[in-house]
N, C-alpha and C positions, 0 to 999 in steps of 0.2 A: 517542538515536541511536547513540550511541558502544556501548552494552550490547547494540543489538539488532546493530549489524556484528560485534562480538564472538562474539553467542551463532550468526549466520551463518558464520563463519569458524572454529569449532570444530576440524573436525577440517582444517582447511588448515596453522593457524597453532598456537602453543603458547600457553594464556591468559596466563600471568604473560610473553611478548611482546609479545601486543595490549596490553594492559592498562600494559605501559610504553610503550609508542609511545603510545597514546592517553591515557596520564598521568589512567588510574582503577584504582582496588582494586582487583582480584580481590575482596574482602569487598562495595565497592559493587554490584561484579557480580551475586556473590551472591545478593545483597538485593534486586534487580534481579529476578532470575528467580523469587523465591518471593511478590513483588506479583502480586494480581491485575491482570487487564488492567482496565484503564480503560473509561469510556465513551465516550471520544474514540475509543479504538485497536478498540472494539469495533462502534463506528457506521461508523469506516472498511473493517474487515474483509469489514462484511456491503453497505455499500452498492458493495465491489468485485468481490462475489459479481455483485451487478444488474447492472453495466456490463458486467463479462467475457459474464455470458450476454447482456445487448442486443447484443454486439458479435456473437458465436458465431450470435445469431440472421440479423443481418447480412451473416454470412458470411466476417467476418475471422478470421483465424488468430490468439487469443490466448494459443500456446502461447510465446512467445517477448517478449524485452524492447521488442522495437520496435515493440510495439501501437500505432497511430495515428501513427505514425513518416512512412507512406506519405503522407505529406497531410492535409489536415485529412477527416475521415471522416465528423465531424459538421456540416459546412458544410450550411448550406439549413435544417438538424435546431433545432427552438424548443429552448427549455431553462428546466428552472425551478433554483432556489438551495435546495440544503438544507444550512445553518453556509454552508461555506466551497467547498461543492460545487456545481459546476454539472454537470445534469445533464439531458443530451437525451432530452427526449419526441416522442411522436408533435404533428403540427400539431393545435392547439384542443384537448390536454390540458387538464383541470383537477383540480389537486392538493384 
């Protein structure tokens, strides 16, 4: 988490700053950005692709950080568990 605010804050901040406030390498950085992605970070990328468009189809605006902010959005909306993800279907879904 520390590598990825880093590698977001590039051109804001100077790495060997983040990297001592945040008390890691530049080198673990490094090492950091030449791993591939995982298959945790890569289930989440694509299963935020599905939610952004259920949302967009919806009709919410999820161009901005306060997606679902306005309320609950998904209230009434069933939902099944995929890991650690819940995630709203249509009523009498089956996965």
């Amino acid at each position: 988490m520390r590598f990825r605010f880093i590698d977001n804050h590039r051109g804001i901040w100077p790495l060997y700053l983040m990297c001592r406030v945040l008390r890691v390498s530049a080198q673990g950085y490094y090492a950091w950005k030449q791993r591939p992605e995982s298959k945790r970070d890569r289930a989440n990328r694509e299963l935020l692709v599905h939610v952004l468009n259920a949302a967009e189809e919806l009709g919410f605006d999820t161009r901005g950080p306060e997606i679902g902010v306005r309320g609950n959005i998904w209230s009434g909306v069933e939902h099944i568990h995929i890991g650690n993800h819940h995630i709203p279907v249509e009523p009498g879904f089956e996965p």
